[in-house]
mmCIF entry with sequence, helices, sheets and N, C-alpha, C, O atoms, coordinates in Angstrom:
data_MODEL
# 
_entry.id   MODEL 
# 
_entity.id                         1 
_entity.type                       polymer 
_entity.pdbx_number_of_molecules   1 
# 
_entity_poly.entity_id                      1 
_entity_poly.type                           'polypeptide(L)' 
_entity_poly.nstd_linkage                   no 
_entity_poly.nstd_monomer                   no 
_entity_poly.pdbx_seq_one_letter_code       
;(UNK)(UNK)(UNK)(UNK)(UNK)(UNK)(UNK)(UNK)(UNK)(UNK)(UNK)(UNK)(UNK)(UNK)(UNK)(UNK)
(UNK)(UNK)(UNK)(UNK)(UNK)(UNK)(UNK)(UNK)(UNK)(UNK)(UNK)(UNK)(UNK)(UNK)(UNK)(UNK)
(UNK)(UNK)(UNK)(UNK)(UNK)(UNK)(UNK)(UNK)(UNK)(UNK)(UNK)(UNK)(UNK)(UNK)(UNK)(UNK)
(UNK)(UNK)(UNK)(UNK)(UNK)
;
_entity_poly.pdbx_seq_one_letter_code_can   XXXXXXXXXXXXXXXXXXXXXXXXXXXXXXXXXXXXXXXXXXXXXXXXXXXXX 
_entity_poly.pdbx_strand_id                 A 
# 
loop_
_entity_poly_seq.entity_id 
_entity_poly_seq.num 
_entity_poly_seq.mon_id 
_entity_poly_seq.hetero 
1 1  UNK n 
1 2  UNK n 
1 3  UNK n 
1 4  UNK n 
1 5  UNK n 
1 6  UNK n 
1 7  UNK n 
1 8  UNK n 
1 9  UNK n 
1 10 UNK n 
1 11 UNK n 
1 12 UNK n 
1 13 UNK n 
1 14 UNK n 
1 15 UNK n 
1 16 UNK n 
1 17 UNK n 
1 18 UNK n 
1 19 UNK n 
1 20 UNK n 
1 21 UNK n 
1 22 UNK n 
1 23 UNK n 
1 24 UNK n 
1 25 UNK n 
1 26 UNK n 
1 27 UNK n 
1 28 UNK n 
1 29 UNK n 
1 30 UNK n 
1 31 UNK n 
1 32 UNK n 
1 33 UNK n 
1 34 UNK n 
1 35 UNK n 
1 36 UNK n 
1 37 UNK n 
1 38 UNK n 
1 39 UNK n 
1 40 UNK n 
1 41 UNK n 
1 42 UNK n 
1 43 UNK n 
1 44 UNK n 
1 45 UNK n 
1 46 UNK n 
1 47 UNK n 
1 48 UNK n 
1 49 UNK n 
1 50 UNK n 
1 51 UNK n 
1 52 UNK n 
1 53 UNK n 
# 
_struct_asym.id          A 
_struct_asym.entity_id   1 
# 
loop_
_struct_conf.conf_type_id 
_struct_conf.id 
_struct_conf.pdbx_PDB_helix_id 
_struct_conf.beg_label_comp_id 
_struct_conf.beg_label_asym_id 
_struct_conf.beg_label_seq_id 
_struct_conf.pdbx_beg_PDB_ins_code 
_struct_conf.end_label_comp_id 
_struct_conf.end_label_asym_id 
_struct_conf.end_label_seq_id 
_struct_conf.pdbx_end_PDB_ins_code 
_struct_conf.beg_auth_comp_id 
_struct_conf.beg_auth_asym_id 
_struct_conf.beg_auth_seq_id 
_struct_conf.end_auth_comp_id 
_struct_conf.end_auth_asym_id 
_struct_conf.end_auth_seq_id 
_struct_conf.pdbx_PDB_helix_class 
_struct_conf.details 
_struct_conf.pdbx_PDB_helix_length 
HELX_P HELX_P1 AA1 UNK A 3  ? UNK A 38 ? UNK A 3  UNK A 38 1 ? 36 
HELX_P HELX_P2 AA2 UNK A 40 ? UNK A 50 ? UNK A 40 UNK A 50 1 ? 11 
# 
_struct_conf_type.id          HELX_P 
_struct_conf_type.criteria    ? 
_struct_conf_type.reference   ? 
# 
loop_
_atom_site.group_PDB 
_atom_site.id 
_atom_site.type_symbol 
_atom_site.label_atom_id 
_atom_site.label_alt_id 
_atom_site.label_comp_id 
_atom_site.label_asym_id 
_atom_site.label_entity_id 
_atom_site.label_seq_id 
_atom_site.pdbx_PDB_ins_code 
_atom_site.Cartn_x 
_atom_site.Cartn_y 
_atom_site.Cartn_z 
_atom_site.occupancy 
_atom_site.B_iso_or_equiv 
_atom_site.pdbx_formal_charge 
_atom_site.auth_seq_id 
_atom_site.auth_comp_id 
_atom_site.auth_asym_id 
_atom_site.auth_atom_id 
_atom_site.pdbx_PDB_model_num 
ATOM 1   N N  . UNK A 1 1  ? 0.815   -1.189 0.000   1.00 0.00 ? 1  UNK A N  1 
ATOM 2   C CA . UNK A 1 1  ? 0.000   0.000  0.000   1.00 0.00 ? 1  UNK A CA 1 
ATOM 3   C C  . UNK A 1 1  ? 0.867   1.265  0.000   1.00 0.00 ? 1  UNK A C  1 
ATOM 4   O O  . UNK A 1 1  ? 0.455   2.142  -0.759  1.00 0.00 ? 1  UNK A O  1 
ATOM 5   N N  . UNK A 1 2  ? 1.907   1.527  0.645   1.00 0.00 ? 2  UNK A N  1 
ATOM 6   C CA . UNK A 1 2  ? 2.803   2.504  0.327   1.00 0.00 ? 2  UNK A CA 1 
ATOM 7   C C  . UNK A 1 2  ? 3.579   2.513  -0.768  1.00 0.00 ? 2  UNK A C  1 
ATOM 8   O O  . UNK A 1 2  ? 4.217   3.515  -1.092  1.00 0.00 ? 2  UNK A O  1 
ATOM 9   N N  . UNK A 1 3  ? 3.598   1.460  -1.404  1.00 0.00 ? 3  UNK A N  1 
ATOM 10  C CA . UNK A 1 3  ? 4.330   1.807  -3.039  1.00 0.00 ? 3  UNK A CA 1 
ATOM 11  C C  . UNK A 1 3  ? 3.211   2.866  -3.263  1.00 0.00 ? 3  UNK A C  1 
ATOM 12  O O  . UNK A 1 3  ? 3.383   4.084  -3.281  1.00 0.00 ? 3  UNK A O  1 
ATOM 13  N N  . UNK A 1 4  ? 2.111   2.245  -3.420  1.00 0.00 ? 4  UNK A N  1 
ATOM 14  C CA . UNK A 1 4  ? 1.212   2.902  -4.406  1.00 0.00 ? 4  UNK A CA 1 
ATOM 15  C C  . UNK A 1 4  ? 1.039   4.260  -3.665  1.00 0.00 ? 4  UNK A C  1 
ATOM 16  O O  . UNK A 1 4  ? -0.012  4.736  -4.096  1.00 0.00 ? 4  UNK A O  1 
ATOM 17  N N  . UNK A 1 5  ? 1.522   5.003  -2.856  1.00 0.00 ? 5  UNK A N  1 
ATOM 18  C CA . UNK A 1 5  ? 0.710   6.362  -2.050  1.00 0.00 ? 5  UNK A CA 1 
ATOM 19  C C  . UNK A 1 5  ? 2.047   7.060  -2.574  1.00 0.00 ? 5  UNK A C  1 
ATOM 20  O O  . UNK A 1 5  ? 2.178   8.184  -3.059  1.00 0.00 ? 5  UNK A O  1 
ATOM 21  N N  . UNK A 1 6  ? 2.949   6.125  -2.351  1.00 0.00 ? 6  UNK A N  1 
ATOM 22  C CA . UNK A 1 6  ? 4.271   6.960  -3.035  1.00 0.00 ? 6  UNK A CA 1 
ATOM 23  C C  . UNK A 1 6  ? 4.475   7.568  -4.610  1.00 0.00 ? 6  UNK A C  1 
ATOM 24  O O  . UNK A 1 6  ? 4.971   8.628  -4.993  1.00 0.00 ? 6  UNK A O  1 
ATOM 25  N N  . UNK A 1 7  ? 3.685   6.076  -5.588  1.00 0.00 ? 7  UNK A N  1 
ATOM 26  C CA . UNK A 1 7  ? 3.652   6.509  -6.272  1.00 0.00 ? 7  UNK A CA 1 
ATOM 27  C C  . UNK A 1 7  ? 2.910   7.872  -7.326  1.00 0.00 ? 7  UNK A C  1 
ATOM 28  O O  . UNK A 1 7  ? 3.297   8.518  -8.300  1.00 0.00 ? 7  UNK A O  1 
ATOM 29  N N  . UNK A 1 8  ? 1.305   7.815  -6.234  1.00 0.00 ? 8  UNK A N  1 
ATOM 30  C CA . UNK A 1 8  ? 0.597   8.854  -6.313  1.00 0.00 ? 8  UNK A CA 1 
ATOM 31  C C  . UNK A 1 8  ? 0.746   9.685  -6.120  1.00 0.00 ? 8  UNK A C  1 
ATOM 32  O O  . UNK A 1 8  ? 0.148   10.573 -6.727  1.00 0.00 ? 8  UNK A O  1 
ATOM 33  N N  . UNK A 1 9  ? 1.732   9.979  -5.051  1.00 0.00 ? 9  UNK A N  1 
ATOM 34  C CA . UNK A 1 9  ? 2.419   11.661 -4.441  1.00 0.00 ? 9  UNK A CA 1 
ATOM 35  C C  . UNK A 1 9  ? 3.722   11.779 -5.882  1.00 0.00 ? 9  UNK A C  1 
ATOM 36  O O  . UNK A 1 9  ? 4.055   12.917 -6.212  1.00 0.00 ? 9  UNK A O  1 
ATOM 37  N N  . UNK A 1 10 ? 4.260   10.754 -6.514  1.00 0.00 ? 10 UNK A N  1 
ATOM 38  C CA . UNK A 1 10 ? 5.003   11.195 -7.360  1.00 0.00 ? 10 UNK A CA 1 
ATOM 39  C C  . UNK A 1 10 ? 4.191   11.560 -8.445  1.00 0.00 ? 10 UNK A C  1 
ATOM 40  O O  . UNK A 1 10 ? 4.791   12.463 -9.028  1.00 0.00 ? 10 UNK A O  1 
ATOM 41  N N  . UNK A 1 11 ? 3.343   11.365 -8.899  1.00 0.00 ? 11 UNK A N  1 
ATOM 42  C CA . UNK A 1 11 ? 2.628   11.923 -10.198 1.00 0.00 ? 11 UNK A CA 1 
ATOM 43  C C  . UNK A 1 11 ? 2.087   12.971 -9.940  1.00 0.00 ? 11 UNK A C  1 
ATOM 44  O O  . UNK A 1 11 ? 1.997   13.693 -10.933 1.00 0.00 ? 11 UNK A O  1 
ATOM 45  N N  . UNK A 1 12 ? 1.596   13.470 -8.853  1.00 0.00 ? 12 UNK A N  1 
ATOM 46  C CA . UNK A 1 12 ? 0.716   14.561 -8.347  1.00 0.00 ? 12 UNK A CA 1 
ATOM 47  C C  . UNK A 1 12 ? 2.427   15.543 -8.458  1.00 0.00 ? 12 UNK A C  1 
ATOM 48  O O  . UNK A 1 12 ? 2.315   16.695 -8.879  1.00 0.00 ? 12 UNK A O  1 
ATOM 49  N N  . UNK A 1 13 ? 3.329   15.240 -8.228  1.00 0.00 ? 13 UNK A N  1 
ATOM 50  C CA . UNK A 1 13 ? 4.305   16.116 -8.156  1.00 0.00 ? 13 UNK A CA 1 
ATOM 51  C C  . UNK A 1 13 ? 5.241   16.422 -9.716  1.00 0.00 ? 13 UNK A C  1 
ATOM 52  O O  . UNK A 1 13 ? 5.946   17.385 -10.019 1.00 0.00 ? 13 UNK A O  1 
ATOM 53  N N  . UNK A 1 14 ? 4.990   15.511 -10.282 1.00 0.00 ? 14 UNK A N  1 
ATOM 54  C CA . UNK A 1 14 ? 5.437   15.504 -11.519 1.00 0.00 ? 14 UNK A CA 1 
ATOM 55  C C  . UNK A 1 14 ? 4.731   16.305 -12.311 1.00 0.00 ? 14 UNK A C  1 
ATOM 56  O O  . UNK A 1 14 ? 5.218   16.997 -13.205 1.00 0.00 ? 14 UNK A O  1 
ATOM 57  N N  . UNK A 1 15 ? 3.426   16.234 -11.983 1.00 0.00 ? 15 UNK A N  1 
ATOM 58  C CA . UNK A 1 15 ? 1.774   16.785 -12.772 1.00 0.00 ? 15 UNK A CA 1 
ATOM 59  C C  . UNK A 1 15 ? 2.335   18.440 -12.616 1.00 0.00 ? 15 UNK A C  1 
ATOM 60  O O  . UNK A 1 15 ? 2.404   19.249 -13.542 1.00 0.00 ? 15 UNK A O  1 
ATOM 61  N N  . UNK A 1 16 ? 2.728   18.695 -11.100 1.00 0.00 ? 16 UNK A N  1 
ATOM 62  C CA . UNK A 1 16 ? 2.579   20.096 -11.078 1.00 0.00 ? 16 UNK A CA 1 
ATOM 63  C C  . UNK A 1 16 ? 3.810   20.726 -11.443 1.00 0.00 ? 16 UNK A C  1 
ATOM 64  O O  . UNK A 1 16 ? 3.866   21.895 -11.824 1.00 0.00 ? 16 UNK A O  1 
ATOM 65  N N  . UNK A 1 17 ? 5.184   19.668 -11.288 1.00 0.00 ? 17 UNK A N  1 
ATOM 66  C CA . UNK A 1 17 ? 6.040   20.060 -11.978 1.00 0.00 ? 17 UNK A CA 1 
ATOM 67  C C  . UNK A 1 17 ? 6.058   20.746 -13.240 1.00 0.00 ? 17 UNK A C  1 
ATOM 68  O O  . UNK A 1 17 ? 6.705   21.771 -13.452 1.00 0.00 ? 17 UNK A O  1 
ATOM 69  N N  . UNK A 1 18 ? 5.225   20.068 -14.188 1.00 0.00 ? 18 UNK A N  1 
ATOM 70  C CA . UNK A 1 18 ? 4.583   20.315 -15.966 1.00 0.00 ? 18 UNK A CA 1 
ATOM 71  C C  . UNK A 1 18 ? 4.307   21.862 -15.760 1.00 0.00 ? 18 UNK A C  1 
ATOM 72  O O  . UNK A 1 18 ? 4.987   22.748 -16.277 1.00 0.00 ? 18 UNK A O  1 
ATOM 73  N N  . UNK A 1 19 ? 3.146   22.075 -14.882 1.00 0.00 ? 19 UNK A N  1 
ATOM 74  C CA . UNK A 1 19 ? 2.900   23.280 -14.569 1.00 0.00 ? 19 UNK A CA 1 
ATOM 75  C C  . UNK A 1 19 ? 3.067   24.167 -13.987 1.00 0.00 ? 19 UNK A C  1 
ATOM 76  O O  . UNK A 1 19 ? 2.207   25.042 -13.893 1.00 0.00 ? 19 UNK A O  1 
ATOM 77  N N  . UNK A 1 20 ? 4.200   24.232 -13.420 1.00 0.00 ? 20 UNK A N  1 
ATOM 78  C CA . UNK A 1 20 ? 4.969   25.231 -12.676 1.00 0.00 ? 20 UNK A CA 1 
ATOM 79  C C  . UNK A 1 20 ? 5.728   26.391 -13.741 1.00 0.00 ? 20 UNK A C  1 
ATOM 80  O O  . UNK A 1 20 ? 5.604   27.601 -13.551 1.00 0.00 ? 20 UNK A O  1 
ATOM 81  N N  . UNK A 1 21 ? 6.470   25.850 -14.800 1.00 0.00 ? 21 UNK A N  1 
ATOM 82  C CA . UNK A 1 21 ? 6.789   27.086 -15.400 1.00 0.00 ? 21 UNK A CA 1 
ATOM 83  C C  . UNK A 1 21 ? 5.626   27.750 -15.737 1.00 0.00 ? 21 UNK A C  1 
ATOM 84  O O  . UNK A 1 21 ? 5.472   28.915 -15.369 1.00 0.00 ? 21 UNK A O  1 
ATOM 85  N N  . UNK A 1 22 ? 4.723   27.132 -16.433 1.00 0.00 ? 22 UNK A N  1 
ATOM 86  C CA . UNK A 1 22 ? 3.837   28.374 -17.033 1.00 0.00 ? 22 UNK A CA 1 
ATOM 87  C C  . UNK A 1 22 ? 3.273   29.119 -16.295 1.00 0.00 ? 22 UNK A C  1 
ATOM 88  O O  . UNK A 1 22 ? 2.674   30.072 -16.792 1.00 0.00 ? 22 UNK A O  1 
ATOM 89  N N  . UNK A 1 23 ? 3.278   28.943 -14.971 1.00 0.00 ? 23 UNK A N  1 
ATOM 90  C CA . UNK A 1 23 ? 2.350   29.571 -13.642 1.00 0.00 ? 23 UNK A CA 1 
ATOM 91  C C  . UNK A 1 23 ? 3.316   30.718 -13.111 1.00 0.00 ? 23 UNK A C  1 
ATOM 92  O O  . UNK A 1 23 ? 2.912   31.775 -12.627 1.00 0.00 ? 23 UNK A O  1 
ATOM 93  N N  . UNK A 1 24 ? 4.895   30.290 -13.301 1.00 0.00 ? 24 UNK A N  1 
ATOM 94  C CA . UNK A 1 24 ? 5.715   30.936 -12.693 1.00 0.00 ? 24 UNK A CA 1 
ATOM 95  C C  . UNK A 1 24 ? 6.028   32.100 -13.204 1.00 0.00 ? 24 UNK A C  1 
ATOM 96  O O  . UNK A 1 24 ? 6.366   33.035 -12.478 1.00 0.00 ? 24 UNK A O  1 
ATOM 97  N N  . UNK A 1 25 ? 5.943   32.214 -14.773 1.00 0.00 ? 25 UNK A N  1 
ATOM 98  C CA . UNK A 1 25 ? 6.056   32.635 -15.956 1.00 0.00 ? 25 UNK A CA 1 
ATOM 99  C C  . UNK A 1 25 ? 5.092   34.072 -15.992 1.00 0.00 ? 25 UNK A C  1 
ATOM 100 O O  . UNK A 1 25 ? 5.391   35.240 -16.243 1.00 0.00 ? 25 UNK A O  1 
ATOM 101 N N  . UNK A 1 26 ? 3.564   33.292 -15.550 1.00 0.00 ? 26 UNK A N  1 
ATOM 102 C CA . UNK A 1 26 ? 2.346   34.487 -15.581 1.00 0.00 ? 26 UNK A CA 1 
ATOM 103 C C  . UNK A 1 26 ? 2.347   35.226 -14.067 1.00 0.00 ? 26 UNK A C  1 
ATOM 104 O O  . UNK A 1 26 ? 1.557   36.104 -13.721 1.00 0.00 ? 26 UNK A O  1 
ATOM 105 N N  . UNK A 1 27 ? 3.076   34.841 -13.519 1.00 0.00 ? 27 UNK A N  1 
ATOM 106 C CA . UNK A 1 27 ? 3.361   35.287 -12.177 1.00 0.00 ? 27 UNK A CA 1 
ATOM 107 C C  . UNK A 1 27 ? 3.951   36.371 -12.330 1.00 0.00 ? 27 UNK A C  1 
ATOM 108 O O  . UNK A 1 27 ? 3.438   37.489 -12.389 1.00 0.00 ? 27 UNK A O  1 
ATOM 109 N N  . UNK A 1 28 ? 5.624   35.942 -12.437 1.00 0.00 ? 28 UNK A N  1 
ATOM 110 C CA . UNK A 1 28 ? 6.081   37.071 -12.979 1.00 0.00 ? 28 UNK A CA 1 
ATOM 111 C C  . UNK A 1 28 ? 5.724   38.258 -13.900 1.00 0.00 ? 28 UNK A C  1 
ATOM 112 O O  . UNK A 1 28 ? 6.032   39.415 -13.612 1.00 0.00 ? 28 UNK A O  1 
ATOM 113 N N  . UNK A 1 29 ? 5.203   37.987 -14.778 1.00 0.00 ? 29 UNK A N  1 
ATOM 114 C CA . UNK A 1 29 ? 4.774   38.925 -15.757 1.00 0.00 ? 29 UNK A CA 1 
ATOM 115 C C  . UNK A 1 29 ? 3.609   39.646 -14.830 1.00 0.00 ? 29 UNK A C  1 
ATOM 116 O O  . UNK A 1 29 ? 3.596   40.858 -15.042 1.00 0.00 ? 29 UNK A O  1 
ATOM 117 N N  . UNK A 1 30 ? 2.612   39.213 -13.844 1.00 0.00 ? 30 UNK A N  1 
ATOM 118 C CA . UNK A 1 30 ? 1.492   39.772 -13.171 1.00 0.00 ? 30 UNK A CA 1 
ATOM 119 C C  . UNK A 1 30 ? 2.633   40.498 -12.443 1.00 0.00 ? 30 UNK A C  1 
ATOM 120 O O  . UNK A 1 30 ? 2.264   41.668 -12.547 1.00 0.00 ? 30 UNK A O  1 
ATOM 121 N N  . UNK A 1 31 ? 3.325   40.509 -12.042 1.00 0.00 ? 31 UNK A N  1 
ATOM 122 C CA . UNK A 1 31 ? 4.008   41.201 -10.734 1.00 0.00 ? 31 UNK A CA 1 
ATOM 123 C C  . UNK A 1 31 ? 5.024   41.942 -11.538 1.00 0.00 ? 31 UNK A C  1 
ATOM 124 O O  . UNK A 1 31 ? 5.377   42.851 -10.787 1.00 0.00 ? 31 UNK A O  1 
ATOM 125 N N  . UNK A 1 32 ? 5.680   42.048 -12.646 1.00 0.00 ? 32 UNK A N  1 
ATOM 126 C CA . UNK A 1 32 ? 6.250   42.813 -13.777 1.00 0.00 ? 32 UNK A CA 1 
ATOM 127 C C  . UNK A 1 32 ? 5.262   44.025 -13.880 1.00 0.00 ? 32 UNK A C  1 
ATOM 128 O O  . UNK A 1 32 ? 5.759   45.145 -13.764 1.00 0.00 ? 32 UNK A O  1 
ATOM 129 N N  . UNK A 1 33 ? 4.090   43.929 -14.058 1.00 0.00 ? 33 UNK A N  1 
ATOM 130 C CA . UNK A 1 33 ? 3.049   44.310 -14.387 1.00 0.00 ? 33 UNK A CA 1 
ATOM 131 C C  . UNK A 1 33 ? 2.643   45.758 -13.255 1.00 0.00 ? 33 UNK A C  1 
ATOM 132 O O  . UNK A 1 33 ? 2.312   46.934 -13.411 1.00 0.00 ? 33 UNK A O  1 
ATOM 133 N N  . UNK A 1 34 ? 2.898   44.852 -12.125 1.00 0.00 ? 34 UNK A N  1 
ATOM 134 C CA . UNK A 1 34 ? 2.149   45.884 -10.985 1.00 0.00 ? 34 UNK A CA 1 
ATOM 135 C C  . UNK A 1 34 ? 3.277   46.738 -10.400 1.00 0.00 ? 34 UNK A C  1 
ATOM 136 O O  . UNK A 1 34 ? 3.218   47.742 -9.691  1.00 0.00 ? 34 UNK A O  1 
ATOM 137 N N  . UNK A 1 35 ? 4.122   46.190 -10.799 1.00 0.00 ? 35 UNK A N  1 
ATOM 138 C CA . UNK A 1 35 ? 5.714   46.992 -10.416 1.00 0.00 ? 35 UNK A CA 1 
ATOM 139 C C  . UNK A 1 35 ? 5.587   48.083 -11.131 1.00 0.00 ? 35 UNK A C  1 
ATOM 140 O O  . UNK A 1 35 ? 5.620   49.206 -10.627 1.00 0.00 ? 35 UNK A O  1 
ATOM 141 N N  . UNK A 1 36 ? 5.400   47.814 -12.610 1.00 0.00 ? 36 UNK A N  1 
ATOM 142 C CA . UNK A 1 36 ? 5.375   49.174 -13.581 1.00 0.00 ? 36 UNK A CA 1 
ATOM 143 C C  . UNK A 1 36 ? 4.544   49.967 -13.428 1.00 0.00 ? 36 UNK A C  1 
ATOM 144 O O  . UNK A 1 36 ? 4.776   51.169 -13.556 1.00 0.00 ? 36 UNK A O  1 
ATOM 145 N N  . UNK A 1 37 ? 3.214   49.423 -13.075 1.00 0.00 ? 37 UNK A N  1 
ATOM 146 C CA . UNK A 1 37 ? 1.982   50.248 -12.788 1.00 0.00 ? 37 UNK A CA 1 
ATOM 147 C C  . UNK A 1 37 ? 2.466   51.141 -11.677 1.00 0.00 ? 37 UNK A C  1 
ATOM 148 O O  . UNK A 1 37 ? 2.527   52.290 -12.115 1.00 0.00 ? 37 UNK A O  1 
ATOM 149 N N  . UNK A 1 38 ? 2.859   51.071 -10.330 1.00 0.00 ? 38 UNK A N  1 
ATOM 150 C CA . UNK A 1 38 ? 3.477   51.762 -9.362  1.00 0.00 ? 38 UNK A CA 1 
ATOM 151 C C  . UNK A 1 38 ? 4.540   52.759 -9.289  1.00 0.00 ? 38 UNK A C  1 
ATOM 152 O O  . UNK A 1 38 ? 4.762   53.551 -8.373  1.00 0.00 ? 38 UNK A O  1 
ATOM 153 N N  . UNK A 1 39 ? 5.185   52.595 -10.429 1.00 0.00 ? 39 UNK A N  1 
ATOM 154 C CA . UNK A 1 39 ? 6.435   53.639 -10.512 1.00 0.00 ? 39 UNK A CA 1 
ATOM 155 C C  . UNK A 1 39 ? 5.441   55.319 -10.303 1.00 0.00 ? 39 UNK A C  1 
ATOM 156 O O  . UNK A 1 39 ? 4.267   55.654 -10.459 1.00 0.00 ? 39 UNK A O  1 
ATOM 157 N N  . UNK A 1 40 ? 6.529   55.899 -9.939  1.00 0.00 ? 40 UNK A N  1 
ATOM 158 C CA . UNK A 1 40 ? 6.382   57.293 -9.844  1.00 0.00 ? 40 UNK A CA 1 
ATOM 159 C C  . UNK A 1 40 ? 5.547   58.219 -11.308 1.00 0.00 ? 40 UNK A C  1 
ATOM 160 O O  . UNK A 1 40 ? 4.606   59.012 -11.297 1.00 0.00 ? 40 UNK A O  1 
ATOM 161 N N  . UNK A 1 41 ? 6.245   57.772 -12.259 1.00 0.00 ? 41 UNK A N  1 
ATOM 162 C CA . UNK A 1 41 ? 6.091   58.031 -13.953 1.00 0.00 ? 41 UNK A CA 1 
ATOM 163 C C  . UNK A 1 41 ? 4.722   57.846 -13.979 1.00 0.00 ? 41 UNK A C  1 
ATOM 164 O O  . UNK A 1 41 ? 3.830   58.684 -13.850 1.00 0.00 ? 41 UNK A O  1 
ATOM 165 N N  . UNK A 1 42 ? 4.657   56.645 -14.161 1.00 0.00 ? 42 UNK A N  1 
ATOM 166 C CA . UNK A 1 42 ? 3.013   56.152 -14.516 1.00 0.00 ? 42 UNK A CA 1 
ATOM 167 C C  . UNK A 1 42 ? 2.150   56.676 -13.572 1.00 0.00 ? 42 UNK A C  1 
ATOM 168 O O  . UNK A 1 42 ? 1.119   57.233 -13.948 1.00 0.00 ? 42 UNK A O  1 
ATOM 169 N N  . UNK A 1 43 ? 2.402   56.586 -12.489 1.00 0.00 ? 43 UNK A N  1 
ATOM 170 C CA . UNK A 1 43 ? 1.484   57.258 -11.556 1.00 0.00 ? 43 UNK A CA 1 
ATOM 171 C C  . UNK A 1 43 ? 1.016   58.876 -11.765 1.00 0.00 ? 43 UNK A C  1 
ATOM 172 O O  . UNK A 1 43 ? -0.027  59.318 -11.284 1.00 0.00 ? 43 UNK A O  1 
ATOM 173 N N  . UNK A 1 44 ? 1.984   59.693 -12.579 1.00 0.00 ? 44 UNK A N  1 
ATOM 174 C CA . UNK A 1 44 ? 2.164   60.946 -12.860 1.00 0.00 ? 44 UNK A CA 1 
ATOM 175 C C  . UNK A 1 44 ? 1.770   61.291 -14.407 1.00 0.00 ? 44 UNK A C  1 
ATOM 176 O O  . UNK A 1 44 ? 1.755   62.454 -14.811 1.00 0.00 ? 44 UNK A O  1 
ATOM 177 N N  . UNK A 1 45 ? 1.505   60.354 -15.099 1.00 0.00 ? 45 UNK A N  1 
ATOM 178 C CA . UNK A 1 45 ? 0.834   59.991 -16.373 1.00 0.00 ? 45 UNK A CA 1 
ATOM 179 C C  . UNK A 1 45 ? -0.636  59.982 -16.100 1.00 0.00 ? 45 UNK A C  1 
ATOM 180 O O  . UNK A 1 45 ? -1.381  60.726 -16.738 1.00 0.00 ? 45 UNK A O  1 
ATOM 181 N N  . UNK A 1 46 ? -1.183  58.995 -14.978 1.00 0.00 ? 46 UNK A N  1 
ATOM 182 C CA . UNK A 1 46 ? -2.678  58.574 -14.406 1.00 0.00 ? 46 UNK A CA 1 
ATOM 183 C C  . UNK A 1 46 ? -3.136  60.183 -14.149 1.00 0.00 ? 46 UNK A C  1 
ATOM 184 O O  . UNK A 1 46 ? -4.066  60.774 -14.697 1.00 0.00 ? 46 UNK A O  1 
ATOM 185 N N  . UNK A 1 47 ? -2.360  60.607 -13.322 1.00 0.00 ? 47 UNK A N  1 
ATOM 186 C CA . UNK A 1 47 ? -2.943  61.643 -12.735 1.00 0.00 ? 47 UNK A CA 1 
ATOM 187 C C  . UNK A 1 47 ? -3.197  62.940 -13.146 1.00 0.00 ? 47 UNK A C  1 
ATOM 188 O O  . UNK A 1 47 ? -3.963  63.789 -12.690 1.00 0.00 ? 47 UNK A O  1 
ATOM 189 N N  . UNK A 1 48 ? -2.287  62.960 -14.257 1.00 0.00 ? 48 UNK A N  1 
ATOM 190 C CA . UNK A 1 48 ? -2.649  64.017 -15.008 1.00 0.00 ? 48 UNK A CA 1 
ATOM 191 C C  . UNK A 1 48 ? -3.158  63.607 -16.625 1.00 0.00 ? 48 UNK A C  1 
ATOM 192 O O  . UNK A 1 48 ? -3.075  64.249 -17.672 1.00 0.00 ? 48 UNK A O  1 
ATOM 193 N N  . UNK A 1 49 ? -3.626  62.463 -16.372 1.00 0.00 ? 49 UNK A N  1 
ATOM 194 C CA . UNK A 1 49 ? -4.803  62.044 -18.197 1.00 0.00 ? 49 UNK A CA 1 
ATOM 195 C C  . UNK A 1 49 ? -5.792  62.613 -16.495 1.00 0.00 ? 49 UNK A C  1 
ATOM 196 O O  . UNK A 1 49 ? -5.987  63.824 -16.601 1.00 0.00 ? 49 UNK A O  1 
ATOM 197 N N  . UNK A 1 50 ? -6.092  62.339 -15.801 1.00 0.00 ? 50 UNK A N  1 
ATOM 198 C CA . UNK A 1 50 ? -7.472  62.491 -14.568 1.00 0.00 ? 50 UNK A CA 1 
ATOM 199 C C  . UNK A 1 50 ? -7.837  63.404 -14.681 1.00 0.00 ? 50 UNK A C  1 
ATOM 200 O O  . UNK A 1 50 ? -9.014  63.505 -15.027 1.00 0.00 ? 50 UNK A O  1 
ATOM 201 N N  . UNK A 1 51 ? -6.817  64.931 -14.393 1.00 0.00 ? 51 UNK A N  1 
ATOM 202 C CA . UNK A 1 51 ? -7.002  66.576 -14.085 1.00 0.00 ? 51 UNK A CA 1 
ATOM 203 C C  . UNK A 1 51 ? -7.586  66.483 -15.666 1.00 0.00 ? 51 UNK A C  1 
ATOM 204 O O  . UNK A 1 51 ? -8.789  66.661 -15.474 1.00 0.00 ? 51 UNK A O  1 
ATOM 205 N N  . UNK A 1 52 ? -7.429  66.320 -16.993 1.00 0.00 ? 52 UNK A N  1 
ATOM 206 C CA . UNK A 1 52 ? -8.108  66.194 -18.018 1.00 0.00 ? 52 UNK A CA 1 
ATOM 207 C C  . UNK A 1 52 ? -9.166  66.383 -18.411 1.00 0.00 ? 52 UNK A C  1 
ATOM 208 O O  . UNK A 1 52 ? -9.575  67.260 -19.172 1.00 0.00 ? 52 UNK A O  1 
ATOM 209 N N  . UNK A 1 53 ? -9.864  65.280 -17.738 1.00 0.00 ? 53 UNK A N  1 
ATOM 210 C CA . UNK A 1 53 ? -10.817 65.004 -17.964 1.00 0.00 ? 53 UNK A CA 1 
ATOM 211 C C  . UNK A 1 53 ? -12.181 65.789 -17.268 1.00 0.00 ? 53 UNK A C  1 
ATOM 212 O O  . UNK A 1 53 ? -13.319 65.427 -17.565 1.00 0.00 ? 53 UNK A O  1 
# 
């Protein structure tokens, strides 16, 4: 019975292995994302398209 629990924790880990770059990938890019959004610049871009309008 522990082969088989072992072997199930290895596929479940292999499975997410597969999917770890692409997760890690959109991660980064989400957090690339909110970094840029935050700079001083952009923030000073937002705020004055705002007074604009």
């Amino acid at each position: 019975m522990s082969f088989i629990n072992t072997l199930s924790i290895g596929t479940v880990l292999a499975t997410l292995a597969g999917w770890f770059p692409a997760m890690a990938a959109l991660a980064s890019l989400v957090w690339t994302c909110i970094r840029i959004f935050e700079t001083r610049t952009v923030q000073t871009w937002l705020s004055t398209r705002q007074r604009h309008r």
